[in-house]
Biopython code that builds the backbone (N, CA, C, O; Angstrom):
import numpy as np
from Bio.PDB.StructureBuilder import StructureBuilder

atoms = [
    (1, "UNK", "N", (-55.437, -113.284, -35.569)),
    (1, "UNK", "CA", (-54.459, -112.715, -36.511)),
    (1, "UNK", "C", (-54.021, -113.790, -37.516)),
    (1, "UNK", "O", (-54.138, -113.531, -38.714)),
    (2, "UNK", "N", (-53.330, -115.444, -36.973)),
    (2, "UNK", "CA", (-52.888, -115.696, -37.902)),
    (2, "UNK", "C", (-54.401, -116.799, -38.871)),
    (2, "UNK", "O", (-54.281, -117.331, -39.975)),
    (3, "UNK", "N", (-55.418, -116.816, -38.140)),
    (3, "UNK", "CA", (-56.836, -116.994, -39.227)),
    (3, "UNK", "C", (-57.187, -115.943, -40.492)),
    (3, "UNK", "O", (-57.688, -116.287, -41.562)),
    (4, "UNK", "N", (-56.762, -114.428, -40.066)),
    (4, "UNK", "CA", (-57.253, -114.041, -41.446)),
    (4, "UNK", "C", (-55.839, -113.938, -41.832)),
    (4, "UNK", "O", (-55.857, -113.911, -43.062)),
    (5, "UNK", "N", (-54.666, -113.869, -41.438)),
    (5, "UNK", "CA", (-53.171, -113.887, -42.359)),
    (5, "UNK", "C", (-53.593, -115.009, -43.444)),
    (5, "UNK", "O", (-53.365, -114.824, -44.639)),
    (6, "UNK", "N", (-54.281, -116.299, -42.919)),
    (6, "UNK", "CA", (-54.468, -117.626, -43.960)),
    (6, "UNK", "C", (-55.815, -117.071, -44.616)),
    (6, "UNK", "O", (-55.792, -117.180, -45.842)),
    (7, "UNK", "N", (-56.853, -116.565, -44.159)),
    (7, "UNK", "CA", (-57.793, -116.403, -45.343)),
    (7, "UNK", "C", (-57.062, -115.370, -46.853)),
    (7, "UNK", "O", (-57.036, -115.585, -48.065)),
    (8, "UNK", "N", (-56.619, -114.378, -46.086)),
    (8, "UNK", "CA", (-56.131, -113.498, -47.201)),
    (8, "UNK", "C", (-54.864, -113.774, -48.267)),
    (8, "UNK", "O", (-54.597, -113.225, -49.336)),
    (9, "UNK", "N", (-54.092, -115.016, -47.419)),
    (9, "UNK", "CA", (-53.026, -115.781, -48.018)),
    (9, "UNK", "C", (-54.635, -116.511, -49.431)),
    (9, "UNK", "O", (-54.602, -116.300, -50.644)),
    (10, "UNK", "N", (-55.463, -117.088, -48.888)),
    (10, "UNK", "CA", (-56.125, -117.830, -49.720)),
    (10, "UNK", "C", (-57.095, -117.282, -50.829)),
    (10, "UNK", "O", (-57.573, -117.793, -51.842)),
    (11, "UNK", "N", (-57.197, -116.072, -50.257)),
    (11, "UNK", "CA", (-57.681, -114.965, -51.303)),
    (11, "UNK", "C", (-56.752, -114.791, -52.584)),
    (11, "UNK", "O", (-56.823, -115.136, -53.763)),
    (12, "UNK", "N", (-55.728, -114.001, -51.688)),
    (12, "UNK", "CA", (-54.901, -113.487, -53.016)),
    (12, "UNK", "C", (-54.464, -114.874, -53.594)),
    (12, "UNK", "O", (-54.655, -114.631, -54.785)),
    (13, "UNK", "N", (-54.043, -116.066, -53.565)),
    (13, "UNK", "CA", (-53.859, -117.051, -54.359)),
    (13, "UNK", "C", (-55.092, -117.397, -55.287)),
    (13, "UNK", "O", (-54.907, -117.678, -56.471)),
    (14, "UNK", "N", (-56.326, -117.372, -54.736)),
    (14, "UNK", "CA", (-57.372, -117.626, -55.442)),
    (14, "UNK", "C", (-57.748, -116.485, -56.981)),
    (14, "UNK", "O", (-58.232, -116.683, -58.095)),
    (15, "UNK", "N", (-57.344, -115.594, -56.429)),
    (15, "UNK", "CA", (-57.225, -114.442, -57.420)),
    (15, "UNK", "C", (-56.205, -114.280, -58.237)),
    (15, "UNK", "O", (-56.571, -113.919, -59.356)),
    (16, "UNK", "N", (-55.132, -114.400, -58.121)),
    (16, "UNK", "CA", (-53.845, -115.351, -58.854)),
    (16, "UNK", "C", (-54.220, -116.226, -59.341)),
    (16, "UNK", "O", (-53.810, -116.027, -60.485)),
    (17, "UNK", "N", (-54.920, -117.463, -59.378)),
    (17, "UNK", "CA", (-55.179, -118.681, -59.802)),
    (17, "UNK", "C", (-55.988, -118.056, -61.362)),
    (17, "UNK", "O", (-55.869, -118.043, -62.587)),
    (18, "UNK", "N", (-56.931, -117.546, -60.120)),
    (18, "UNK", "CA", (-58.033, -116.847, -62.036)),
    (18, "UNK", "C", (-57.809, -115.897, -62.823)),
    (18, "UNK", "O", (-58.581, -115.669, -63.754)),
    (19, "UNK", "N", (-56.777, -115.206, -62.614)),
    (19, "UNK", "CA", (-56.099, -114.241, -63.567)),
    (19, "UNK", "C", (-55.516, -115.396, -64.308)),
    (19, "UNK", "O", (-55.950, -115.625, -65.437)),
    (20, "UNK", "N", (-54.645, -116.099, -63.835)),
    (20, "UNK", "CA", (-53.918, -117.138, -64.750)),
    (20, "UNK", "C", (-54.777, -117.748, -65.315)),
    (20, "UNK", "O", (-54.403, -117.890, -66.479)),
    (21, "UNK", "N", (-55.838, -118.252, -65.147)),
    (21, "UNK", "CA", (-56.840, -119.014, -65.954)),
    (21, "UNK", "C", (-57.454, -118.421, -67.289)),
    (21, "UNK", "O", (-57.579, -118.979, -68.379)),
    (22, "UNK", "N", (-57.855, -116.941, -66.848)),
    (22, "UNK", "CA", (-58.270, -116.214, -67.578)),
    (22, "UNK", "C", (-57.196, -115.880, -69.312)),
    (22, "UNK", "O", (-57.355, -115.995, -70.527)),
    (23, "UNK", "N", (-55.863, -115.317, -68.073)),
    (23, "UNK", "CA", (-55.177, -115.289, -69.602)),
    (23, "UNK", "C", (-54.825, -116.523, -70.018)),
    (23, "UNK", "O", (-54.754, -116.532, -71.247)),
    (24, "UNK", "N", (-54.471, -117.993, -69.338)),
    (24, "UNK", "CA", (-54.288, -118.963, -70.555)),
    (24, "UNK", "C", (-55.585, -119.086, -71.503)),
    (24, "UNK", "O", (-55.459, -119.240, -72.717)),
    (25, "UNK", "N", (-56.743, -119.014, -70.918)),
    (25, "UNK", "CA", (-58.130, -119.272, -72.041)),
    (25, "UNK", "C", (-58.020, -118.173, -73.311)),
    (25, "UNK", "O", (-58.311, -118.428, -74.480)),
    (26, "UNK", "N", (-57.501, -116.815, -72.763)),
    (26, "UNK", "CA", (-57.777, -115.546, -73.941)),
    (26, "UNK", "C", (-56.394, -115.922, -74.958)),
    (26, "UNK", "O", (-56.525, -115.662, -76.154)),
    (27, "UNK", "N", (-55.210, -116.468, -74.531)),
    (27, "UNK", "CA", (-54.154, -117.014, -75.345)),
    (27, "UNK", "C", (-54.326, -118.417, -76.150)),
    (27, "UNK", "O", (-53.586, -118.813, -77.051)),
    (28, "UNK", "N", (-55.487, -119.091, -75.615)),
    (28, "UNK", "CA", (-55.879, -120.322, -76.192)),
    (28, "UNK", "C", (-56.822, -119.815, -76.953)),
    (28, "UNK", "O", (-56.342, -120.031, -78.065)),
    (29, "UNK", "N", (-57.568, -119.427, -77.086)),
    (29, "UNK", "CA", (-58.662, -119.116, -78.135)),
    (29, "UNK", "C", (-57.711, -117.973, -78.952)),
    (29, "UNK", "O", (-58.081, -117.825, -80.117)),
    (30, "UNK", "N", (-56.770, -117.294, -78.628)),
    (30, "UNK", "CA", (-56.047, -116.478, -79.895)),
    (30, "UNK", "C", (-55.340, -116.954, -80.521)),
    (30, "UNK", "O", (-55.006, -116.328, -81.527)),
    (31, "UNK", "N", (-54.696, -118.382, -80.265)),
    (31, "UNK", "CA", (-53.678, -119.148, -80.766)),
    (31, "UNK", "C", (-54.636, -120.161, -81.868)),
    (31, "UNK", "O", (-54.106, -120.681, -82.850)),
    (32, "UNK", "N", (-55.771, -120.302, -81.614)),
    (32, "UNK", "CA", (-56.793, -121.506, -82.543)),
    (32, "UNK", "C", (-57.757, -120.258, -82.983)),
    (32, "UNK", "O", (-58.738, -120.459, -83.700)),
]
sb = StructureBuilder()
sb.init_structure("model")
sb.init_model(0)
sb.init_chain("A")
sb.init_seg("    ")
for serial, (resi, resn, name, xyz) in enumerate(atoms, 1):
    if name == "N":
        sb.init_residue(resn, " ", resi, " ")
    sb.init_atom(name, np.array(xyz, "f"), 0.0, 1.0, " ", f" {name:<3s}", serial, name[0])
structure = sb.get_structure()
């Protein structure tokens, strides 16, 4: 139980991480 509580903790952060990545790059290339 608490092995996949930490994989899925590391999922959804990982997927959080690249949404954020994604929109700072699409706000950086709209800003230049």
């Amino acid at each position: 139980m608490l092995e996949l509580s930490w994989h899925m903790i590391i999922i959804l952060s990982g997927m959080v991480v690249l949404m954020f990545a994604v929109c700072v790059e699409h706000q950086s290339v709209r800003s230049f």
